[in-house]
DOMIDO-735067 format. One line per 10 residues: number of its first residue (from 1); for each residue z, x, y of N, C-alpha, C. Coordinates in steps of 0.05 Angstrom, whole numbers, plus 5000, padded with zeros to 4 digits. Layout:
NUM) Z,X,Y,Z,X,Y,Z,X,Y  ...
end
This chain:
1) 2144,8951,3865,2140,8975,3883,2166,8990,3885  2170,9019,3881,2187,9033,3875,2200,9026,3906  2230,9033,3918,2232,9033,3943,2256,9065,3947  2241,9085,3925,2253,9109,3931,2289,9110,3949  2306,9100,3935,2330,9097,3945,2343,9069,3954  2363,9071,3957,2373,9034,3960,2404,9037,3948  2417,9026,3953,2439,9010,3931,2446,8986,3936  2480,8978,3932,2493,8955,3933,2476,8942,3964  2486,8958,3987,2480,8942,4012,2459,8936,4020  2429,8958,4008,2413,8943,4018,2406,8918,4001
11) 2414,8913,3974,2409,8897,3967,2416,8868,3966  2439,8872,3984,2455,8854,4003,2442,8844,4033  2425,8869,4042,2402,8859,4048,2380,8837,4044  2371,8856,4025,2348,8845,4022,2354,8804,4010  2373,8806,4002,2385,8780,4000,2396,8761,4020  2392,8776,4042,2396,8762,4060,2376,8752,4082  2360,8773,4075,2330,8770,4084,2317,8749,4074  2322,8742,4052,2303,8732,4030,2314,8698,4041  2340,8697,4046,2342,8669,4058,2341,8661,4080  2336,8679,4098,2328,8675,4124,2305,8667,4131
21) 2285,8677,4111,2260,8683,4117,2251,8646,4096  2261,8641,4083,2262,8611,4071,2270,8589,4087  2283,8591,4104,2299,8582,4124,2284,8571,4155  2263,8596,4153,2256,8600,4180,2225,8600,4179  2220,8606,4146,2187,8616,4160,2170,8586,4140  2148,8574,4159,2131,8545,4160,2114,8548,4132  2123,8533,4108,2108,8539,4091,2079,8529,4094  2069,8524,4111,2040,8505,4124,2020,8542,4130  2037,8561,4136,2033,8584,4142,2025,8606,4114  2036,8602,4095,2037,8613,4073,2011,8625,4061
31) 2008,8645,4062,1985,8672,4059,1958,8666,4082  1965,8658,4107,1954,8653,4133,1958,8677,4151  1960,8700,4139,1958,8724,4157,1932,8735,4169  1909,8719,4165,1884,8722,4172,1887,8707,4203  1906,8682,4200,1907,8680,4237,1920,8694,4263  1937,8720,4238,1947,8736,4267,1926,8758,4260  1918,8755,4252,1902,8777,4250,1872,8782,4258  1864,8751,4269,1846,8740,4294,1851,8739,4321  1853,8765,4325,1857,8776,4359,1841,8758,4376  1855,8736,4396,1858,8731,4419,1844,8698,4407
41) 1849,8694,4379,1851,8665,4365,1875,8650,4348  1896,8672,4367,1919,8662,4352,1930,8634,4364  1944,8613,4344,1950,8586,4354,1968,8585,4372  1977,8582,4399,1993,8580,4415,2008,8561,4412  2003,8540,4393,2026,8515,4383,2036,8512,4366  2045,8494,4353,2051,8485,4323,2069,8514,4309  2070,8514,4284,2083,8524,4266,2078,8557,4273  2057,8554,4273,2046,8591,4287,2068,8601,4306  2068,8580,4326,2087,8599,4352,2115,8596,4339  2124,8574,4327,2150,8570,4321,2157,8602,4300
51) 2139,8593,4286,2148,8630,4265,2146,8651,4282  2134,8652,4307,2136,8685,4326,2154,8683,4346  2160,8659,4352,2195,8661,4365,2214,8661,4349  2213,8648,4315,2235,8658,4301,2235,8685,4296  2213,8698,4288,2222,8727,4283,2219,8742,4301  2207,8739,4329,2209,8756,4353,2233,8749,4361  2251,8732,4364,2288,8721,4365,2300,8741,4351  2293,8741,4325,2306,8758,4308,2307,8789,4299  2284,8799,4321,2275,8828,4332,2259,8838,4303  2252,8820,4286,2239,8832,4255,2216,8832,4263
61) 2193,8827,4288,2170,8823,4291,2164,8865,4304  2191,8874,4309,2189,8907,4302,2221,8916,4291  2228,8914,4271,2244,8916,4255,2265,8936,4253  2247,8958,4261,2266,8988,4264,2268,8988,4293  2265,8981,4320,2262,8981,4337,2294,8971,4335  2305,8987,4365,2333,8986,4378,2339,8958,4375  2364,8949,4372,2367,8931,4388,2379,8926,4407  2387,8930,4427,2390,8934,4454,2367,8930,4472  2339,8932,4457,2307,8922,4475,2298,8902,4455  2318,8894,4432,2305,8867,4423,2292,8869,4396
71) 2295,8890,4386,2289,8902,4358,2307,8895,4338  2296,8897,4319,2316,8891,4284,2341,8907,4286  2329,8922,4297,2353,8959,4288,2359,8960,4257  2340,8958,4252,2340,8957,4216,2330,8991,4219  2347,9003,4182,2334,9022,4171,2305,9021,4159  2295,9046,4150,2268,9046,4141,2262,9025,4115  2289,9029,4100,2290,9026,4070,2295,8994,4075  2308,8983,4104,2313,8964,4102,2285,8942,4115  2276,8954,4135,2245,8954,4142,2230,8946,4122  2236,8960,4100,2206,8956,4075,2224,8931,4061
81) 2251,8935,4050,2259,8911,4043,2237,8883,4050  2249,8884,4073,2242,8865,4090,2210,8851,4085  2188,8873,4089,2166,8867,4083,2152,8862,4057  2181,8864,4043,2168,8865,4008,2179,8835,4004  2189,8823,4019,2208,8792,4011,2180,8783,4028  2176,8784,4050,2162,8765,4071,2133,8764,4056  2127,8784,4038,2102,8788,4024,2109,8768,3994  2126,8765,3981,2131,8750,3967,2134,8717,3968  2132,8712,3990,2125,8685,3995,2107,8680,4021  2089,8700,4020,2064,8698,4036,2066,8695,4070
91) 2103,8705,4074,2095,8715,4104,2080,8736,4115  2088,8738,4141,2070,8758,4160,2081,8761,4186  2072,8788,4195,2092,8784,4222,2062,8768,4240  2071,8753,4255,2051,8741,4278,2046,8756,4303  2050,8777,4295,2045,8801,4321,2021,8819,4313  2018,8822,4287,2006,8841,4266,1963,8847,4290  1960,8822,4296,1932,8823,4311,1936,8821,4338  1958,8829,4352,1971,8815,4373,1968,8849,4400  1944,8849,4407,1946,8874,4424,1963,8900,4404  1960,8922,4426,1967,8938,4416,2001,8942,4424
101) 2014,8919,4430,2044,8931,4435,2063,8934,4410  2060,8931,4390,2078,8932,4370,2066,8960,4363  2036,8967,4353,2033,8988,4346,2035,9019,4355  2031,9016,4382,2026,9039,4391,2042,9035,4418  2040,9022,4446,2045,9030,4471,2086,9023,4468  2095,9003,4456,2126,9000,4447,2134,9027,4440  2121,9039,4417,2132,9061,4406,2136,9083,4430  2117,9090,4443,2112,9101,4457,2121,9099,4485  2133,9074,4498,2152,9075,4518,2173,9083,4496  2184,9075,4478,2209,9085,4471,2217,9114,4463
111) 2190,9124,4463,2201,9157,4469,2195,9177,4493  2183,9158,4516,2184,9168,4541,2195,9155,4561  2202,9133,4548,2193,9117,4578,2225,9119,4589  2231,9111,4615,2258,9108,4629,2271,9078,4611  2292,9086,4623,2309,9062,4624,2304,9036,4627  2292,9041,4649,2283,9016,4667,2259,8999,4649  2244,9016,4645,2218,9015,4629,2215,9002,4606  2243,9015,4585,2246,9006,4559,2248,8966,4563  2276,8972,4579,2282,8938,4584,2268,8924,4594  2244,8937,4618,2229,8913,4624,2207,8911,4610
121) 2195,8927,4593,2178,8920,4575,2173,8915,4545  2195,8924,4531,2199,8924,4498,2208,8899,4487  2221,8888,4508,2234,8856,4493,2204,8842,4498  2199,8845,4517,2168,8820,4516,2150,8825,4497  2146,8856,4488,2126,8864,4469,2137,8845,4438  2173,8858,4431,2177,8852,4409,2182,8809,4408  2180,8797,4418,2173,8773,4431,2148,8761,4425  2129,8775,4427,2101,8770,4434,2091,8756,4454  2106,8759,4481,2102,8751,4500,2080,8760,4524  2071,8785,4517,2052,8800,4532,2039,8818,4511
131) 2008,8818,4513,1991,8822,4506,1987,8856,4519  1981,8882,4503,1977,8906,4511,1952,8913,4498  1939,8931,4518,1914,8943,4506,1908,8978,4517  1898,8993,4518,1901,9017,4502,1874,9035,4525  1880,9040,4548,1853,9049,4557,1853,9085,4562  1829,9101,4539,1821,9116,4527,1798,9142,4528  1783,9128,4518,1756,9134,4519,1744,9122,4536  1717,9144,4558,1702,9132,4575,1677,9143,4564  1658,9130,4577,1630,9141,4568,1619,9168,4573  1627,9186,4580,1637,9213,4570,1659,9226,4570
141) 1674,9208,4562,1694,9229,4542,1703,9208,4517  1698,9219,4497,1696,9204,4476,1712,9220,4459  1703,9237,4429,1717,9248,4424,1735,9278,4438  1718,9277,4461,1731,9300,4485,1742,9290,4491  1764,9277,4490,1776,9251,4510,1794,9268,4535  1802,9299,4536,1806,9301,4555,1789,9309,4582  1767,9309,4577,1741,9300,4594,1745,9272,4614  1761,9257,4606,1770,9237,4638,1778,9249,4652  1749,9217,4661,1752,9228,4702,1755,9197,4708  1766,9180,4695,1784,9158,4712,1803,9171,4732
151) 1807,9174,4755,1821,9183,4783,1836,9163,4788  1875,9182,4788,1889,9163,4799,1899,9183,4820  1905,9165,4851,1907,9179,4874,1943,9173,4878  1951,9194,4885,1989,9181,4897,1978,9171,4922  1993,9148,4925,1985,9128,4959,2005,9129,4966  2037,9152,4970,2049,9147,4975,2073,9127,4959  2071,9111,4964,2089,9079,4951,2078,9069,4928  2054,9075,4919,2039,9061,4898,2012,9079,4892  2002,9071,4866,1983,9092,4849,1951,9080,4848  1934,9097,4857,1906,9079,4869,1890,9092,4844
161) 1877,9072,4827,1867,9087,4802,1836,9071,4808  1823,9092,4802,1786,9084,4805,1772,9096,4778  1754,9080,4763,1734,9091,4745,1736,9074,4725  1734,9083,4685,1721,9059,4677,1727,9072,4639  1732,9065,4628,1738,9061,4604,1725,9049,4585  1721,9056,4556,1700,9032,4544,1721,9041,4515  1704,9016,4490,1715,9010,4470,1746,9002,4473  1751,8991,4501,1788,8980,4506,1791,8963,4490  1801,8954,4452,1804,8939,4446,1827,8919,4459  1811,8893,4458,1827,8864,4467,1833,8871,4496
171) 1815,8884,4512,1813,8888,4545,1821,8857,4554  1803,8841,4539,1788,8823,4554,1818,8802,4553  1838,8803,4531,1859,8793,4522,1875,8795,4539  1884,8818,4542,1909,8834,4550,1926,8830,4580  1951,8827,4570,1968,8830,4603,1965,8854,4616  1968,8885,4596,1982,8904,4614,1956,8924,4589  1959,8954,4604,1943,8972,4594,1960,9002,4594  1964,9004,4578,1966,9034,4575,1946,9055,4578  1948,9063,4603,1921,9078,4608,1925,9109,4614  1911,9131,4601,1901,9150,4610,1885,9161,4638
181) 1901,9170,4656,1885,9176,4682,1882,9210,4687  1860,9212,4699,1876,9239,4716,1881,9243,4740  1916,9259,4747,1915,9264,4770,1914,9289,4784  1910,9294,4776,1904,9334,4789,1881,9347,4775  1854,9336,4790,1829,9344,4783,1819,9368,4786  1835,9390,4801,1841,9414,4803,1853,9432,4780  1867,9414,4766,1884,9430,4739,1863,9437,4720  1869,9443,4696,1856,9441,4668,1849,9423,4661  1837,9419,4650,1826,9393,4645,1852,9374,4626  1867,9391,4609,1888,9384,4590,1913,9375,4612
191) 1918,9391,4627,1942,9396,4651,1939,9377,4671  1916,9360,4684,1916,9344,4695,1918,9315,4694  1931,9303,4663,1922,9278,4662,1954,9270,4657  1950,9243,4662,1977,9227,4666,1976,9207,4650  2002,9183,4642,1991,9162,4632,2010,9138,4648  1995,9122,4651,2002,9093,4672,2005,9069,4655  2029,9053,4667,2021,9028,4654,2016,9005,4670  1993,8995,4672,1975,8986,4688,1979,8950,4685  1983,8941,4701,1978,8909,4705,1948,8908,4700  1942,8889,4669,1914,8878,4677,1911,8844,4704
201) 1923,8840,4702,1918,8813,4719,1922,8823,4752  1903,8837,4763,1887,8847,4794,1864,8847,4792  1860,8842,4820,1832,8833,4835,1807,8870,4818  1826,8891,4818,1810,8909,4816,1801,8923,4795  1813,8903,4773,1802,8902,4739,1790,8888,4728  1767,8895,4718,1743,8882,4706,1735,8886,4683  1738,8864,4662,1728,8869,4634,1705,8855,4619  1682,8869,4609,1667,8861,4599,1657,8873,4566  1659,8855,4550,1666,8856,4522,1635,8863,4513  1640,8879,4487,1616,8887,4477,1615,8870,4451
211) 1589,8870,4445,1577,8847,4421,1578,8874,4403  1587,8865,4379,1579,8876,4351,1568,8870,4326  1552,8880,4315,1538,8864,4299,1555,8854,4269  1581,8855,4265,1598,8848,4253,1603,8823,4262  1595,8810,4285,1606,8781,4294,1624,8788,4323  1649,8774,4320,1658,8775,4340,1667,8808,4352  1678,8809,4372,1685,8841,4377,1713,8836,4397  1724,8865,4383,1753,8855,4402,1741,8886,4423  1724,8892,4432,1716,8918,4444,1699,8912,4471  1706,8927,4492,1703,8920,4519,1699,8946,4536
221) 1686,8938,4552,1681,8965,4579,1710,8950,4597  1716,8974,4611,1736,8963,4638,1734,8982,4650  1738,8960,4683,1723,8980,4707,1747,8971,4719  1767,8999,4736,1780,9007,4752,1770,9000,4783  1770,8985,4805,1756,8992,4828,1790,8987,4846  1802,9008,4854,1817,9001,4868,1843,8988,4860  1842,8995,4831,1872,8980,4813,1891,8994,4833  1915,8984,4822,1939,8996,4833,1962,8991,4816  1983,9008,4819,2000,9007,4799,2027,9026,4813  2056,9005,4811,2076,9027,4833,2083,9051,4820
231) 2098,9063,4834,2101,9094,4828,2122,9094,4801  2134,9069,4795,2157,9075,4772,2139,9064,4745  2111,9051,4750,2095,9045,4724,2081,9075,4716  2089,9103,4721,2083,9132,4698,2096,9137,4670  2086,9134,4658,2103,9146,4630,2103,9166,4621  2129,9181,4624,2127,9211,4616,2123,9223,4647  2117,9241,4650,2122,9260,4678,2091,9262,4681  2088,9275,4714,2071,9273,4725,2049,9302,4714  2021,9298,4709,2011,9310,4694,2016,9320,4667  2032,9303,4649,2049,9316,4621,2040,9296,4611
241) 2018,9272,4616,2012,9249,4603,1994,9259,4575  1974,9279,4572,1968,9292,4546,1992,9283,4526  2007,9301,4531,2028,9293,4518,2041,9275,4499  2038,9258,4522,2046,9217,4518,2027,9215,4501  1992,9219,4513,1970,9208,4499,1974,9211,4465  1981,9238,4462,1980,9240,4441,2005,9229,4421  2023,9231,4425,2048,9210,4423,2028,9187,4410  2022,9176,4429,2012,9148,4416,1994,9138,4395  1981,9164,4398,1956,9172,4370,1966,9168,4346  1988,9189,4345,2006,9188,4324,2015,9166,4308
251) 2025,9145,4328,2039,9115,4323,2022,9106,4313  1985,9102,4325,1970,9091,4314,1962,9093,4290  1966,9125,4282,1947,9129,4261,1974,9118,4248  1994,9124,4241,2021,9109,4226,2016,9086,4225  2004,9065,4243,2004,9030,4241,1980,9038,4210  1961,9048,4211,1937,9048,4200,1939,9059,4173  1953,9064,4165,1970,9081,4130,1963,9060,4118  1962,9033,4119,1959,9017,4103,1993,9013,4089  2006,9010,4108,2035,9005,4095,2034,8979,4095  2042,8966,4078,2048,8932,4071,2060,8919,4100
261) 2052,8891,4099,2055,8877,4126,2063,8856,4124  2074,8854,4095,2078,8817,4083,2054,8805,4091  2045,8794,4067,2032,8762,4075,2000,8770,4074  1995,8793,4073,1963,8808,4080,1960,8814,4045  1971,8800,4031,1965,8805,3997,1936,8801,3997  1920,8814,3987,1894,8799,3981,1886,8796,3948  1860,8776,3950,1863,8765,3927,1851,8792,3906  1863,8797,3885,1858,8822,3864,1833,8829,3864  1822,8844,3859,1794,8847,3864,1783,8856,3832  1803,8847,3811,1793,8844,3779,1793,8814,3778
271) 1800,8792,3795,1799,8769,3799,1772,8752,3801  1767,8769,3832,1735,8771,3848,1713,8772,3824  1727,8796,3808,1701,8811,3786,1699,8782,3769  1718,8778,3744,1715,8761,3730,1695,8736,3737  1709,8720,3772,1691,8698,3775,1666,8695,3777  1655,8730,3795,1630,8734,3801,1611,8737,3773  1617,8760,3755,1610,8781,3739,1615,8763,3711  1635,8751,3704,1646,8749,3682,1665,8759,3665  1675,8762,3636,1691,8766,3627,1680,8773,3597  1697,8791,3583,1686,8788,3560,1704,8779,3546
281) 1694,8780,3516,1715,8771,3487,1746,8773,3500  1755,8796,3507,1783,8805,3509,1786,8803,3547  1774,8771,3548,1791,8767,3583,1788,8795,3603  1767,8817,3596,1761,8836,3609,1743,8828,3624  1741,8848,3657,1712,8843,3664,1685,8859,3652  1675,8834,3645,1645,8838,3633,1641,8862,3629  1624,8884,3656,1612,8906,3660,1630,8917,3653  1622,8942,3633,1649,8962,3630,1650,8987,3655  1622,8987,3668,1624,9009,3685,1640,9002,3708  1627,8968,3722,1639,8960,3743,1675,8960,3736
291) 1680,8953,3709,1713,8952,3709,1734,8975,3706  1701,8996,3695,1718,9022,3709,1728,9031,3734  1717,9024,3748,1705,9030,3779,1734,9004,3794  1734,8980,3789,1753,8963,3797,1783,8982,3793  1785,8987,3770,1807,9000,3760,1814,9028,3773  1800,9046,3779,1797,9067,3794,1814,9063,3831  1791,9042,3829,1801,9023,3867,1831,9022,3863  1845,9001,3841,1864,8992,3844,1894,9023,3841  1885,9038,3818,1899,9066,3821,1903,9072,3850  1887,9076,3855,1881,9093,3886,1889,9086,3909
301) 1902,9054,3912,1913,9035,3923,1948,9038,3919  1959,9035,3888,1983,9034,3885,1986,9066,3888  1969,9086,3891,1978,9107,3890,1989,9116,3930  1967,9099,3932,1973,9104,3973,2001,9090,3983  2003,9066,3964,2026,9055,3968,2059,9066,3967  2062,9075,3947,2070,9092,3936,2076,9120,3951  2057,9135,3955,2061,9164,3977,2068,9146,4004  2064,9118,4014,2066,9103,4038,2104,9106,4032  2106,9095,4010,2141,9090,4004,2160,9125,4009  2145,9133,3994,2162,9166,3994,2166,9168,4015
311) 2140,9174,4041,2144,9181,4063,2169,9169,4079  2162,9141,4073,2177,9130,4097,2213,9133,4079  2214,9143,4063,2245,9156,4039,2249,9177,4059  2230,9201,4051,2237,9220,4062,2247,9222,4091  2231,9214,4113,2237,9210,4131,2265,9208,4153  2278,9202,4120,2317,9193,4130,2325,9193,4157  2302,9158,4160,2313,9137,4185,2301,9150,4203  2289,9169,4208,2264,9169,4228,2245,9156,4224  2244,9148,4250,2219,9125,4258,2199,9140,4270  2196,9171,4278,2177,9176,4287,2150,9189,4268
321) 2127,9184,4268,2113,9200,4254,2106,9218,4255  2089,9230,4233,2087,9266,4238,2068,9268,4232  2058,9299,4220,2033,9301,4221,2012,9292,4189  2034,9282,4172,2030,9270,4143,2010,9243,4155  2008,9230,4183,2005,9199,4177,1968,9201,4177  1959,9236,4185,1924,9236,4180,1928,9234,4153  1938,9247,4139,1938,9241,4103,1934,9215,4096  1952,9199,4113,1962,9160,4103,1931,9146,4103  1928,9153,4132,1909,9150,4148,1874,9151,4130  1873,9173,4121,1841,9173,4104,1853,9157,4087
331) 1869,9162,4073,1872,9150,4044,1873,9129,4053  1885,9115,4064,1878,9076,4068,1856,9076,4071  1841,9091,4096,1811,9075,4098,1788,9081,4078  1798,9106,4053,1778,9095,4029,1784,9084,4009  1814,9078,4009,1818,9054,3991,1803,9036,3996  1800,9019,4027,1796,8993,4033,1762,9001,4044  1749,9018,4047,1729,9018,4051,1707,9016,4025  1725,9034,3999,1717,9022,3968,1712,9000,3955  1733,8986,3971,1747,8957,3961,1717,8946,3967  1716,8939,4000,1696,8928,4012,1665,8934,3999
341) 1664,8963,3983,1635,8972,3973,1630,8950,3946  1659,8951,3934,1659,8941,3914,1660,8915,3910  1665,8895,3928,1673,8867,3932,1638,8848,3934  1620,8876,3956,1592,8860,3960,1574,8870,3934  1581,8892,3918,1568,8897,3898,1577,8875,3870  1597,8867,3872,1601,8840,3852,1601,8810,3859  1595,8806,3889,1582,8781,3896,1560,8781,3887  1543,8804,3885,1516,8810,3889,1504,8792,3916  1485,8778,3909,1465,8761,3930,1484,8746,3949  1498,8739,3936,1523,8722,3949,1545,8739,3968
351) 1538,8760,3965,1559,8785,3986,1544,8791,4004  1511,8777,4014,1496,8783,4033,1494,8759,4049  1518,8742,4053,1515,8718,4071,1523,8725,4095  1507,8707,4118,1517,8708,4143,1527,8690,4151  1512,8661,4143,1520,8635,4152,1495,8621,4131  1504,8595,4129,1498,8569,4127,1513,8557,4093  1506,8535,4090,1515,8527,4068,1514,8530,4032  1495,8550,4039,1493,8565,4018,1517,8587,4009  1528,8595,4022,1553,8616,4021,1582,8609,4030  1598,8613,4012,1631,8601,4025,1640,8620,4039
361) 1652,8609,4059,1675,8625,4078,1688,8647,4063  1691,8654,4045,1699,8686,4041,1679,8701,4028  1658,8693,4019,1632,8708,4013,1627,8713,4047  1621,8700,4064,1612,8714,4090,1639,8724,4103  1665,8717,4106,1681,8736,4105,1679,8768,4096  1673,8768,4075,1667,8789,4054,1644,8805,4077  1622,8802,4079,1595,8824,4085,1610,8825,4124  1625,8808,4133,1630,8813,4163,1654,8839,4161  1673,8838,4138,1694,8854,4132,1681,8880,4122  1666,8876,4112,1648,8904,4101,1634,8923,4128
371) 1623,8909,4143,1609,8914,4167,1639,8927,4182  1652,8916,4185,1673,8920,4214,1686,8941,4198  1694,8945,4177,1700,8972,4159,1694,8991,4157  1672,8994,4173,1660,9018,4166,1670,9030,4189  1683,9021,4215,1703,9029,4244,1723,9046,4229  1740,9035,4209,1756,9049,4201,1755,9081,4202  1729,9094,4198,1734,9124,4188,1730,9131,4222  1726,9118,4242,1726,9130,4266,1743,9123,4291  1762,9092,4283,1777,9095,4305,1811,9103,4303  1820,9109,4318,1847,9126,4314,1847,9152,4302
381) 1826,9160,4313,1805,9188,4306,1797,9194,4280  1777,9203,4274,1762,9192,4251,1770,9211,4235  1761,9217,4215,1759,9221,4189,1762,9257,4189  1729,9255,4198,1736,9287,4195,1768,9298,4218  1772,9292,4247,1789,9299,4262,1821,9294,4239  1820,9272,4230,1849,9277,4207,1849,9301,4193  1820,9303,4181,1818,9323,4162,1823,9366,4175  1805,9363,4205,1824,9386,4222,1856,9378,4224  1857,9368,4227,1903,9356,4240,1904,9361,4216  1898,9364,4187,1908,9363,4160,1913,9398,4153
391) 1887,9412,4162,1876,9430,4152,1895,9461,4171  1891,9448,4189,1912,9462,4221,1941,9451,4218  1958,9437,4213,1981,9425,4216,1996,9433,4192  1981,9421,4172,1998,9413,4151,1992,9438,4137  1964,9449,4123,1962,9469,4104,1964,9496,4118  1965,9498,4145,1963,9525,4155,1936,9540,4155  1916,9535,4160,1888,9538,4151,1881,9545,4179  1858,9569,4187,1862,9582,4215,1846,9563,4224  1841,9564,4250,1830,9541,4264,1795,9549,4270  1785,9531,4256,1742,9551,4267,1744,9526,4284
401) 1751,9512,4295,1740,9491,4310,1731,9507,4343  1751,9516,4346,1748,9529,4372,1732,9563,4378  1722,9572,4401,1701,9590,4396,1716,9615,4401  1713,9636,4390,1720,9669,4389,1712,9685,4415
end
């Protein structure tokens, strides 16, 4: 993988990485990125926790992140280093399924939050000591999302928030919530909303998880009755939380580029073909159409990778994203939404398992991963909404969304 720039030091780096990470990371773990990546089934013992206190110790569990709140303070170039060694012997960060504090609400105190704020919350995130979740959307306001009417009241000394939220991934998990409120129900609808960061563990939060027919679900309703939260838990200024909200969108859709994560290698999918499908004379797969089509997938993959690398070149050492990450953003989710078309179409019969002994654990892996994939084109705003932010932002293209 090209890494668009580098010399002597980072490669002094990356060599130093490469023995740390030998040193430190449980070969019992080795291409086991499927257990951080089992939200709210991660192992709390053994070798699991030992590898997320070594690299949450070592602030690489957010890499570019300060260090002064407990971060790598690594460069971009040295960032990807990093994830191209940990991927070469089948690490992973153990935060990767771990709430939303690495992805989104971290980033996001660190470009609003106070002083106070950074220190008492960023070291626990990069740690993995507290669990964050993300409250958004309510059952009417969805893609309107500035349509909340979660109500937070000033009580003087402390912040009285009432109402109710749904799709909170890992609600049910979570220490703390980054929540969307409004407080000046008198304003605009845009002008009135704030954003809080909310203690989940009170008497006046209530989470109840929704079933999916993918299997398990990390997705939940949460009901506000009387939360509370002191006056120094606002992020960003009072009614300027739009703002923040959107801030965070950004970070998300950037986690979601499909940038390498070490250790999330999956197995080739001209691999899959051969065992399923077969091979011909010349070690090809069989079908010449299907191996067109594999081959197509895999282009379209190193090519995302690739515009994934430039970007984060160009960027020179900004960590913030811009309005390129809706670009990142589709293109991962039809790489991996292809992948998934293409994975149950060369099991065949065998890519339609749910359970029993007839089907192995990654054949029903396979049709649950296909199912929950199809979220991709709609959460962290979907598909077409990248494609307005693409069409408005980036190409300059007048805006018909809104009315004349």
């Amino acid at each position: 993988m090209a890494d668009f720039g580098g010399g002597a030091e980072l490669e002094a780096f990356r060599a130093e990485a490469a023995e740390w990470l030998k040193a430190n990371f449980p070969p019992s773990l080795k291409g086991k990125a499927a257990m951080a990546g089992a939200e709210g089934r991660q192992p709390k013992d053994g070798d699991f926790a030992k590898w997320r206190q070594a690299l949450g110790g070592k602030g690489w569990t957010a890499p570019t992140w300060p260090k002064e709140y407990g971060g790598g303070g690594l460069s971009a170039p040295e960032a990807r280093a990093l994830q191209q060694e940990m991927a070469k012997i089948g690490a992973f960060s153990p935060l990767q399924g771990y709430g939303m504090g690495i992805t989104m609400i971290g980033p996001t105190i660190l470009d609003y939050g106070t002083e106070e704020q950074k220190r008492k919350h960023i070291p626990p995130i990069v740690k993995g000591e507290v669990r964050w979740c993300v409250g958004y959307s309510e059952p009417n306001a969805g893609s309107d999302l500035a349509s909340l009417q979660t109500r937070c009241e000033d009580k003087g000394d402390h912040w009285l928030i009432n109402g109710s939220k749904i799709w909170t991934s890992g609600a049910q998990w979570s220490d703390w919530c980054g929540c969307l409120v409004r407080t000046d129900p008198a304003a605009k609808k845009h002008e009135g909303i704030s954003f809080i960061l909310l203690d989940m563990h009170q008497p006046g939060v209530e989470t109840r998880p929704i079933p999916l027919i993918a299997g398990d679900s990390p997705f939940c309703e949460t009901f506000f009755t009387d939360a509370t939260a002191p006056k120094e838990a606002m992020l960003g200024k009072l009614n300027e939380g739009w703002t923040v909200g959107k801030r965070l969108l950004q970070h998300e859709r950037a986690s979601q580029t499909g940038a390498p994560q070490g250790g999330g290698r999956q197995t080739p999918l001209q691999e899959i073909a051969k065992r399923y499908v077969g091979e011909d004379a010349k070690g090809r797969i069989a079908d010449l159409d299907l191996r067109t089509r594999v081959v197509k997938n895999d282009m379209d993959a190193r090519a995302h990778a690739l515009t994934v690398a430039r970007a984060m070149a160009e960027s020179r050492g900004s960590n913030s994203p811009s309005n390129a990450v809706s670009v990142l953003k589709n293109s991962a989710t039809h790489v991996a939404q292809t992948r998934s078309e293409l994975t149950l179409e060369i099991m065949g019969h065998q890519g339609l398992g749910w359970n029993g002994e007839t089907f192995k654990p990654e054949e029903m892996e396979a049709v649950r991963g296909w199912l929950f994939g199809k979220a991709m084109s709609i959460y962290g705003g979907s598909f077409e909404i990248q494609n307005n932010i693409i069409s408005k932002r980036i190409l300059g293209l007048p805006d018909t969304t809104q009315s004349t």
